[in-house]
ZALO-28273 format. One record per atom (N, C-alpha, C): residue in one letter; x negated, z negated, y. Coordinates in steps of 0.001 Angstrom, whole numbers, plus 524288, in hexadecimal, padded with zeros to 5 digits. Layout:
aXZY
...
***
This chain:
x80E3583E337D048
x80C0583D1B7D56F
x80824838947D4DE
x802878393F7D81B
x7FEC88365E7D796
x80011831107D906
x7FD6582C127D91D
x7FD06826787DC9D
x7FC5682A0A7E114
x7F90E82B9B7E22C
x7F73082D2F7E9D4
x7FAA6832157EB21
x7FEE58325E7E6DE
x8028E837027E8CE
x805D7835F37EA95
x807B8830CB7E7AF
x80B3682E657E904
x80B5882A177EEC6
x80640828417EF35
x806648247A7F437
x8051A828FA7F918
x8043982E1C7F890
x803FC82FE47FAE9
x807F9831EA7FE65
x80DDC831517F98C
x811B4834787FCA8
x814BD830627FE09
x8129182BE57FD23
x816C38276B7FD29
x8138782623803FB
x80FB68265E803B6
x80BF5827B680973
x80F8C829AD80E53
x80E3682ED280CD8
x810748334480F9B
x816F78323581118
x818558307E80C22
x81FED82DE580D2C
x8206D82AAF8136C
x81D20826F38105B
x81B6C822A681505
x81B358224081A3A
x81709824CD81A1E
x81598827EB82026
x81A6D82A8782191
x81BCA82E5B81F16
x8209983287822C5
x824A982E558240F
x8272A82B1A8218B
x829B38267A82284
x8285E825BB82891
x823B8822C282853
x822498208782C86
x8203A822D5831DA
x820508297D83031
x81FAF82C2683428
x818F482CA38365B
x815F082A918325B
x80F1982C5B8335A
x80DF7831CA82E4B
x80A2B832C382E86
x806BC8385F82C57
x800CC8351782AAC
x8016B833DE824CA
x7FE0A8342E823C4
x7F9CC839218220C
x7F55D8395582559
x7F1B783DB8825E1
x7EF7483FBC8204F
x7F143844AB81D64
x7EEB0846E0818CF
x7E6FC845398179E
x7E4818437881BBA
x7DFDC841A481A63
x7E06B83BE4818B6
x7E3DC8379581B39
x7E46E833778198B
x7E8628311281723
x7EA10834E481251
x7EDC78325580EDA
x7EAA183147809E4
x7E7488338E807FE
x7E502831948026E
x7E33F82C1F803FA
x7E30582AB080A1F
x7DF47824BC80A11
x7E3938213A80BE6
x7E84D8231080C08
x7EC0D81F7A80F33
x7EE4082063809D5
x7EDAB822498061E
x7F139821B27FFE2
x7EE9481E427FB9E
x7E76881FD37FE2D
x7E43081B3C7FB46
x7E5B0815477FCBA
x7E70A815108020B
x7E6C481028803D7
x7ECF980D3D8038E
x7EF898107580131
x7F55080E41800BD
x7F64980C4A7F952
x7F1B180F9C7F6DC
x7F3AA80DEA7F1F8
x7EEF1809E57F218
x7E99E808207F3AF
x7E812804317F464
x7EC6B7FEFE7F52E
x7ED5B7FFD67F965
x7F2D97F98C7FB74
x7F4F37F9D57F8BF
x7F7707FFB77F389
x7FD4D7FD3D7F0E3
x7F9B77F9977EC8C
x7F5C27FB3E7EB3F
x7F3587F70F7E7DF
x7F3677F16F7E92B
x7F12A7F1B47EE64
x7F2197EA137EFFD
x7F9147E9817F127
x7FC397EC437F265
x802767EB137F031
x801F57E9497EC00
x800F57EB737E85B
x8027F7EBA47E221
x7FF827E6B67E1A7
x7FA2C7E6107E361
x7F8AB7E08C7E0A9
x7FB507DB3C7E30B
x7FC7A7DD557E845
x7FDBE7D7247E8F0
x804AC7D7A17E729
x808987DBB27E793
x80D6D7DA277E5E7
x80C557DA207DF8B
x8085F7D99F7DE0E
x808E87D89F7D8CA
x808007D3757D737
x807F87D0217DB39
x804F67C96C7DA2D
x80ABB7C7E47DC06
x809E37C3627D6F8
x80F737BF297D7B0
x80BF37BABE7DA61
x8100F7B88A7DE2A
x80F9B7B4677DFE4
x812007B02F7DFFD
x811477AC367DE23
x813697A6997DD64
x817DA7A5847E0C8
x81E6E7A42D7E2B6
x81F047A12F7E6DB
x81D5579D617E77C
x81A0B79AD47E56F
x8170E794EF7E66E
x81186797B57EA0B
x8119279D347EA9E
x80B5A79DB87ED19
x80DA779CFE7F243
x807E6799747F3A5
x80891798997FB1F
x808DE79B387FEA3
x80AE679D718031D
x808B27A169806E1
x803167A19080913
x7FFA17A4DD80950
x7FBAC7A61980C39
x7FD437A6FA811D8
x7FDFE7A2C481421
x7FBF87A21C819C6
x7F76C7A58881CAA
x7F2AD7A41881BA7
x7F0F37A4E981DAB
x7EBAF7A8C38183C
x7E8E77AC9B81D09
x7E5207ADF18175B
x7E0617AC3D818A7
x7DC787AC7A814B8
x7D5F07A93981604
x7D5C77AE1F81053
x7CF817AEBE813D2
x7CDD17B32580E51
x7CA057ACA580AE9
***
């Protein structure tokens, strides 16, 4: 089973769970856009952080 075979049915799981229908025209872009975010998961639970790091209060770009 493919990567997009797999987030697909893990998709579809999802949804029936929750009782919505995702539409056969917008699952290749709602499967693009879910393995996009698991990437920013993966990068940020992949950073250790100090307990000496401070809290961010507040943000400023």
């Amino acid at each position: 089973m493919s990567e997009n075979d797999n987030t697909s049915a893990r998709l579809e799981a999802t949804a029936a769970c929750l009782d919505l229908t995702i539409p056969e025209a917008c699952l290749p872009g709602v499967v693009a856009n879910t393995q996009l975010l698991q990437g920013y998961v993966d990068l940020i639970c992949g950073m250790t952080l100090p307990d000496t790091c401070p809290p961010a209060y507040e943000y400023r770009p």
